[in-house]
C-alpha positions in Angstrom: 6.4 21.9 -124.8 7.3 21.3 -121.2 4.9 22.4 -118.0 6.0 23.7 -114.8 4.7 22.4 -111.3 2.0 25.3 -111.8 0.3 23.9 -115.1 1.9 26.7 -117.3 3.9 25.9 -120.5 8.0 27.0 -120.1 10.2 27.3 -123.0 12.5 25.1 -121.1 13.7 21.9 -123.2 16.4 20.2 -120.2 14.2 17.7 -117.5 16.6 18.9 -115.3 16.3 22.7 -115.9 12.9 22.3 -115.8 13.2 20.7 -111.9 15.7 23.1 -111.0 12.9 26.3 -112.0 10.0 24.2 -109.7 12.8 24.0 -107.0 12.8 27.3 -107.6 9.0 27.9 -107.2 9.1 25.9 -104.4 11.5 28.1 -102.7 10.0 31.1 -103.3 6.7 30.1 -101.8 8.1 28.5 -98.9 10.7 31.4 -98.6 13.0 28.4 -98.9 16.2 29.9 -98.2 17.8 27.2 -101.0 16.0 28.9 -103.7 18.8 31.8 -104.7 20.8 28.5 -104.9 18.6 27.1 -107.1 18.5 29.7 -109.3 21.7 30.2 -109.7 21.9 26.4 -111.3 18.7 26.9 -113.5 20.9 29.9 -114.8 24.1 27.9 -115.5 21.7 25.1 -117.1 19.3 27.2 -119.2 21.0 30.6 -119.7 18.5 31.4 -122.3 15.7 31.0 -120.1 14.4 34.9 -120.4 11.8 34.4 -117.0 14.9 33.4 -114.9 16.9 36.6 -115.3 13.8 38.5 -114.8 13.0 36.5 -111.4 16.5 37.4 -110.6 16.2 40.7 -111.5 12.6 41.3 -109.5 13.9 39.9 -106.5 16.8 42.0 -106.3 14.1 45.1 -106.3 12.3 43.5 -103.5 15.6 43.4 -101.4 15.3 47.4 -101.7 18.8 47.9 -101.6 20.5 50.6 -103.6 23.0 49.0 -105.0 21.2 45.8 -106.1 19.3 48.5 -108.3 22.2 47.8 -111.0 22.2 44.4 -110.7 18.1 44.6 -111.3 19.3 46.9 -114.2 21.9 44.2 -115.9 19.4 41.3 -115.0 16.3 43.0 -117.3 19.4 43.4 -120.3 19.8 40.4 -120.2 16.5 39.0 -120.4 15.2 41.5 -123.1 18.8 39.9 -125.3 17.1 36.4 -124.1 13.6 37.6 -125.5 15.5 38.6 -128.6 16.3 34.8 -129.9 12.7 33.7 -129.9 10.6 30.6 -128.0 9.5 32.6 -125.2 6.2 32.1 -123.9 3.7 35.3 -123.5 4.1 34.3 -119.6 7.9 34.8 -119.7 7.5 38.0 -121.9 5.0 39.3 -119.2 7.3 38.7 -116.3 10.1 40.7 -118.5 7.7 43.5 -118.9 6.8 43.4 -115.4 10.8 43.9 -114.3 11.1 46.5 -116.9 8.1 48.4 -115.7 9.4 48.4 -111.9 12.5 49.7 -112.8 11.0 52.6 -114.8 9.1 53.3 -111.1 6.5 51.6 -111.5 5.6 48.4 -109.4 1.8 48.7 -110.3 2.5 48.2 -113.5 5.0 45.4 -113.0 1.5 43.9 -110.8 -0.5 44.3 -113.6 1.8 42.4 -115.5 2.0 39.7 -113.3 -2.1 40.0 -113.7 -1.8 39.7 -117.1 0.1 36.2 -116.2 -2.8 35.1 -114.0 -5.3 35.8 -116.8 -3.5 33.1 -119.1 -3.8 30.5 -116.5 -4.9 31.1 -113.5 -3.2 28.1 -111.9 -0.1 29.7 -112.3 1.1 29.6 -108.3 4.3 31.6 -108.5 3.0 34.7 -110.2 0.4 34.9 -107.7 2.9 34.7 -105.2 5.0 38.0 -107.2 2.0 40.0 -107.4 1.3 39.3 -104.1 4.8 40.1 -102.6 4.6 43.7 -104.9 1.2 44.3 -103.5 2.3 43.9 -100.2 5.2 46.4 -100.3 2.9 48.9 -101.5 0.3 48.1 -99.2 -2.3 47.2 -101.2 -4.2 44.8 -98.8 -7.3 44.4 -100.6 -6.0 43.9 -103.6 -3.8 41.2 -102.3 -7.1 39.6 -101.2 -9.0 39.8 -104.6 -5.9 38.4 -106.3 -5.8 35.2 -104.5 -9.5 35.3 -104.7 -9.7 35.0 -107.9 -7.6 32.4 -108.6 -8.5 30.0 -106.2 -11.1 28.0 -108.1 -8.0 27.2 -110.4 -6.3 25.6 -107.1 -8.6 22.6 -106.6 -7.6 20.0 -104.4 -5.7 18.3 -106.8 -3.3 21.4 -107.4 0.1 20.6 -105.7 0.8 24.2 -104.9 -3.1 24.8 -103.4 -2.1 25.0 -99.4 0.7 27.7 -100.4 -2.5 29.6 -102.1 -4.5 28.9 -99.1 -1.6 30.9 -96.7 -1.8 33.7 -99.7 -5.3 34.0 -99.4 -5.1 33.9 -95.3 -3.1 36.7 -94.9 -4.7 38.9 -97.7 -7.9 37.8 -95.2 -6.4 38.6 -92.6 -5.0 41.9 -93.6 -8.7 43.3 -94.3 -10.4 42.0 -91.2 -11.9 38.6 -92.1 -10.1 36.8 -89.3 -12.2 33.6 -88.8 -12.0 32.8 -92.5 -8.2 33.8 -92.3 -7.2 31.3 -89.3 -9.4 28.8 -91.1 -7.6 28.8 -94.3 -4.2 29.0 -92.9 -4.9 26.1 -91.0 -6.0 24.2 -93.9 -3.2 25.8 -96.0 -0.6 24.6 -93.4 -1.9 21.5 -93.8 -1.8 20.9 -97.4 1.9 22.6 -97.3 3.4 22.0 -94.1 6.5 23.7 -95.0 4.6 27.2 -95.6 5.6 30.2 -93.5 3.5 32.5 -95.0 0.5 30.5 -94.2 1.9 30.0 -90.5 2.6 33.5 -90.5 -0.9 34.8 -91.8 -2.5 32.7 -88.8 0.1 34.0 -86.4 -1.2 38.1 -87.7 -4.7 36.6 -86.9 -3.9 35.6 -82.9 -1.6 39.1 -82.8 -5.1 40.9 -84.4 -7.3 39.5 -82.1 -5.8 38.8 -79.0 -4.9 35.2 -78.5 -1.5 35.1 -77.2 -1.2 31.8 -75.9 -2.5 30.0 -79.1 -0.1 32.4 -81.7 3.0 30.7 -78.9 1.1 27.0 -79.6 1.1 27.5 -83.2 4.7 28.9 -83.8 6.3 26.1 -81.2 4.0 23.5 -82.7 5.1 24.3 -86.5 8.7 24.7 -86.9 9.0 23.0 -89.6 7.0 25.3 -91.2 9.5 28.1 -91.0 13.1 26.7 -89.6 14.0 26.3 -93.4 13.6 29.7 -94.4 15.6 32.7 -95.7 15.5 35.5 -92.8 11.9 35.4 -93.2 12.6 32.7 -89.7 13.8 36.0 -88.1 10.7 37.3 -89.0 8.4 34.5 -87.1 11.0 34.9 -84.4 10.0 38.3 -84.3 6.1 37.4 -83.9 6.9 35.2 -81.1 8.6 37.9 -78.9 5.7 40.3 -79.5 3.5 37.6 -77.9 5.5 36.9 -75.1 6.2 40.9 -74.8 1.9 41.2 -74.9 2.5 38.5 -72.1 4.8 40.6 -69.8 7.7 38.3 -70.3 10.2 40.8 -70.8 12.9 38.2 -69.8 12.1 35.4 -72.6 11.2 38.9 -75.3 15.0 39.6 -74.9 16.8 36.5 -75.5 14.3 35.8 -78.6 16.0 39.3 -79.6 19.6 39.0 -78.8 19.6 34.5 -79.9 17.2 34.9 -82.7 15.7 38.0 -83.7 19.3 39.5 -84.3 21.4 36.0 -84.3 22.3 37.6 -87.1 23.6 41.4 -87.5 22.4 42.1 -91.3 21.3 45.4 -92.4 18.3 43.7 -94.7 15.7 45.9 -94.2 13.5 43.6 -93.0 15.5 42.5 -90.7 16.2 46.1 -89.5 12.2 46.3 -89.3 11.9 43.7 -87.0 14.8 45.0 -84.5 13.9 48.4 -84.6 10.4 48.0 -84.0 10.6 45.4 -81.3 12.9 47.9 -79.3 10.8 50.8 -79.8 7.8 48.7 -78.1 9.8 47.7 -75.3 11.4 51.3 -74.5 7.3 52.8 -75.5 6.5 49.7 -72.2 9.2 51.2 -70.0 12.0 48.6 -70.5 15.8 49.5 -70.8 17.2 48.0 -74.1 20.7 48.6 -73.0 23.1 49.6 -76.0 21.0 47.5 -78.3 20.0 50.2 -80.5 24.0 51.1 -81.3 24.4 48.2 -83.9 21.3 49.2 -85.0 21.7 52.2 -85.9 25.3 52.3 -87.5 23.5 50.0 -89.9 20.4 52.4 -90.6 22.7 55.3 -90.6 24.5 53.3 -94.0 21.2 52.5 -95.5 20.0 56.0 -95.0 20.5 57.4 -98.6 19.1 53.9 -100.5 15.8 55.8 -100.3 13.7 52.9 -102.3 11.3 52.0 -99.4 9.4 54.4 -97.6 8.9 51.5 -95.0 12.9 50.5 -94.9 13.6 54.6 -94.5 11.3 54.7 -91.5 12.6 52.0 -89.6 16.2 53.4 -90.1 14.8 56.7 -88.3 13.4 54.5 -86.0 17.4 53.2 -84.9 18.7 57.0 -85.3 15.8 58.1 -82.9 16.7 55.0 -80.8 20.5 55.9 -80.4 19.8 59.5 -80.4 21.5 60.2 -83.6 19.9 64.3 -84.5 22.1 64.7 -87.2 21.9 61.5 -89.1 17.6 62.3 -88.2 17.9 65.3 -89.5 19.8 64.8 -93.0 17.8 61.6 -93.7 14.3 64.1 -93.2 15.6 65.8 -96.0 16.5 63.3 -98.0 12.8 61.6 -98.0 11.4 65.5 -98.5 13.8 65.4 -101.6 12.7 62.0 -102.7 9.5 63.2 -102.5 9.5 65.4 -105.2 10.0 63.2 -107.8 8.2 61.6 -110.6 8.0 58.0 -110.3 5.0 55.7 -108.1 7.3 55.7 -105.1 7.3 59.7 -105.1 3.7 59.7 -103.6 4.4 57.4 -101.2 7.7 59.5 -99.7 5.4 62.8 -99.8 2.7 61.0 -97.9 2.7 59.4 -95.0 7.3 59.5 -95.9 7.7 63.0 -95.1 5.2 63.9 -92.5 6.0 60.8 -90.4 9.7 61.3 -90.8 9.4 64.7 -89.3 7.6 63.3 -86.3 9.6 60.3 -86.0 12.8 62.9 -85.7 10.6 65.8 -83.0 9.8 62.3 -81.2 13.7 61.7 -80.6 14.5 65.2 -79.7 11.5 65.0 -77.1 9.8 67.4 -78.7 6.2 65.6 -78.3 3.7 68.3 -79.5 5.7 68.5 -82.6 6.1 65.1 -83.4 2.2 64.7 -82.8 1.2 67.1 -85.5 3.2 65.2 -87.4 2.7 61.9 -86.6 -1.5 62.3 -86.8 -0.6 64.2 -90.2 1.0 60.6 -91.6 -1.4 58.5 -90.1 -4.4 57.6 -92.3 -1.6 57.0 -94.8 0.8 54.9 -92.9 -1.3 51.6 -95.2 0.6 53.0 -98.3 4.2 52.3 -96.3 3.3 48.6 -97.4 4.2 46.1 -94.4 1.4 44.4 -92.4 -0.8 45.6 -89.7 1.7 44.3 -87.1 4.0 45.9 -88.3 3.1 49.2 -88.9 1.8 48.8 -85.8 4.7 50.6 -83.8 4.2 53.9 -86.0 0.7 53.9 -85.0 1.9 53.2 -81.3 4.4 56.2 -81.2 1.7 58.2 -82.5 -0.1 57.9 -80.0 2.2 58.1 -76.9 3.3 61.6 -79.2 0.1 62.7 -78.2 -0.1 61.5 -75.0 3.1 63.1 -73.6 1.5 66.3 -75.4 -1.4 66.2 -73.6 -3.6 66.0 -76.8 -6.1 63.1 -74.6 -9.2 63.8 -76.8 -7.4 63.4 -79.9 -4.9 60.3 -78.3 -8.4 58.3 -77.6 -10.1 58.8 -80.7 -6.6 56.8 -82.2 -6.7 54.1 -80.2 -10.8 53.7 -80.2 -9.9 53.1 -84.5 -6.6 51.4 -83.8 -9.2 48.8 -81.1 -11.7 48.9 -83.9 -9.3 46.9 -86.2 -8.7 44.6 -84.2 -12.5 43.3 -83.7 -12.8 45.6 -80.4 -10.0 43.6 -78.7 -7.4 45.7 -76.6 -4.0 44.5 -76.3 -2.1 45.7 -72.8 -0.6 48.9 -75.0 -4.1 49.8 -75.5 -5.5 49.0 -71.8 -2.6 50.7 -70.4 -2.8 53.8 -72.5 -6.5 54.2 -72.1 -6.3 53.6 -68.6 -3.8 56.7 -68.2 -5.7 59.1 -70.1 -8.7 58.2 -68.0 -6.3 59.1 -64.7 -5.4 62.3 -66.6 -8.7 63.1 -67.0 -9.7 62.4 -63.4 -7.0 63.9 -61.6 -7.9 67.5 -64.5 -11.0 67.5 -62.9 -9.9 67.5 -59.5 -7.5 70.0 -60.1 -10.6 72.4 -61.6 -12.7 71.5 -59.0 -9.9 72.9 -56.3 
């Protein structure tokens, strides 16, 4: 029996399949952008390999695209007919179980799966990585952390995948408010694996969380070959750098990172939409004129609008229609999440709450009607975790939120949010915060005169 780079067995008999599927678990934790390519030959080579299809297949639901649904669909077929001849390990039946269970709507089933993986060896890297990619979308930060957690012990230093581990267990860290021990860890994560993004990118969340402008700008410049390989997670770190310069007041250099590297590239990937639309929305939120920028943007969202697989890919389209001023695509796509929300599966919940409730405030916020889209908007917020994403970047929800209530006049209510949106960031205000709290404190002031007259 042959082992993979993470210690487990694979029912793999071909040398050379069995480098092409660690190229492929390479990729993935480097968010390598060769590693659809490698796939693609450890398919042609092993067709029989059941744990391939259902890679295939998973990814495909992570894209969150509609139509990539059926390809997730014919992908689990396949590897079911694959479990069918025999030789499969229980770790390739459990990732087959875990694809089935996802498309049957429900991704924490398709973690606990991937669990079930990690409790037959613990050293095995890439399902670590899977259940922490699903955890993620469904915002489930702590249990990101205790994943990784436990595992560790089984990536000693003489595991070759331990610094990807390390960035795993940083941003889990970091994503529940240990942000020492998640810069630490990075660090030594990056490294061990100096071609890891996520690690980079964990670190990068820590300086955003806390403050440190200047050394999240060091450690992006300083690392590119930690991320200049990747799939569009690149536009992503791209994305990080602009907020830091935007935190610095550099407008100028925030707007050629958009137009030369945030949006080199016009896809309609929601996570690529998610970093456009939201680094827009800060810099209109900070005064700044974006120009037609939010056109391509939102002809994209508006196509997207029915996939309805993502509550965090749906709200970030509504950010674009809001953006361009699109009421009618708003409008249709509110009902469409209030429809979604009524049915039966996991992601149900999550488009009744925070889905609906913010996507009626996101829509009042576009049509100016700020009271409206407050009560909304505070309605969503202690659920806007369960959108999935990071802290960064369900940031700009939180943001509009609270300029909602500003323009509404609701001060008491607008400073209680930003005291708990400070409070996660260890008590440090970024220049959204100062500025904000600085206004409500002239509203205040110049109240009081006006009674006292």
């Amino acid at each position: 029996m042959l082992h993979d780079i993470c210690s487990c067995e694979v029912s793999l008999t071909d040398e050379r399949a069995l480098s092409d599927w660690n190229a492929v678990v390479l990729g993935i934790l480097s968010h390598g952008q060769n590693a659809a390519t490698h796939l693609g030959r450890l398919l042609d080579r092993a067709p029989d390999f059941a744990i391939a299809h259902a890679l295939k297949g998973l990814a495909s639901l992570m894209l969150g695209r509609r139509e990539l649904v059926a390809v997730a669909a014919d992908a689990n077929r396949t590897a079911r007919a694959k479990l069918q001849l025999g030789g499969a390990t229980e770790r390739e039946r459990l990732w087959c179980a875990a694809l089935d269970a996802w498309l049957g709507g429900h991704p924490s089933k398709a973690i606990a799966h991937m669990e079930a993986s990690l409790r037959l060896n613990p050293a095995d890297t890439i399902s670590m990585k899977l259940s922490h990619g699903i955890r993620f979308m469904l915002g489930d930060n702590h249990g990101m952390r205790a994943s990784v957690e436990a595992v560790m012990p089984a990536h000693g230093a003489d595991h070759p995948l331990r610094g990807y581990a390390l960035g795993c267990l940083a941003f889990g860290l970091e994503e529940t408010g240990e942000y020492a021990e998640a810069e630490r860890l990075g660090l030594l994560g990056l490294e061990l694996a100096g071609d890891d993004a996520w690690g980079l990118h964990a670190v990068t969340h820590v300086y955003d969380m806390t403050h440190q402008v200047g050394r999240g700008i060091t450690l992006i410049d300083e690392n590119t070959s930690a991320w200049d390989h990747c799939n569009n997670f690149r536009y992503h770190v791209w994305w990080h750098k602009a907020l830091l310069h935007l935190e610095k007041g550099d407008v100028e250099t925030v707007l050629t990172l958009y137009d030369t590297q945030v949006r080199s590239e016009k896809t309609d990937d929601y996570r690529d939409i998610s970093n456009a639309t939201s680094l827009l929305m800060r810099l209109e939120l900070d005064g700044v004129d974006v120009g037609d920028r939010w056109e391509e943007l939102a002809t994209l969202s508006e196509m997207r609008s029915k996939d309805g697989l993502l509550v965090f890919a749906d709200l970030h389209y509504m950010l674009a229609l809001a953006g361009d001023h699109r009421a009618d695509a708003l409008t249709r796509m509110t009902a469409r999440i209030a429809r979604d929300a009524q049915r039966s599966d996991e992601g149900a919940k999550v488009m009744d709450r925070p889905g609906v409730s913010a996507a009626k405030g996101l829509s009042a916020f576009g049509a100016g009607q700020y009271d409206l889209a407050f009560k909304h908007l505070q309605n969503a917020q202690p659920h806007f975790q369960s959108m999935g994403g990071s802290h960064a970047q369900r940031d700009v929800f939180e943001r509009l939120t609270i300029e909602a209530g500003l323009r509404a006049g609701q001060l008491d209510q607008t400073d209680a949010l930003l005291i708990a949106r400070t409070s996660i960031r260890d008590g440090n205000e970024d220049s959204f915060a100062q500025s904000r709290r600085t206004l409500i404190a002239d509203t205040r002031a110049l109240l009081t005169s006006l009674a006292a007259e």
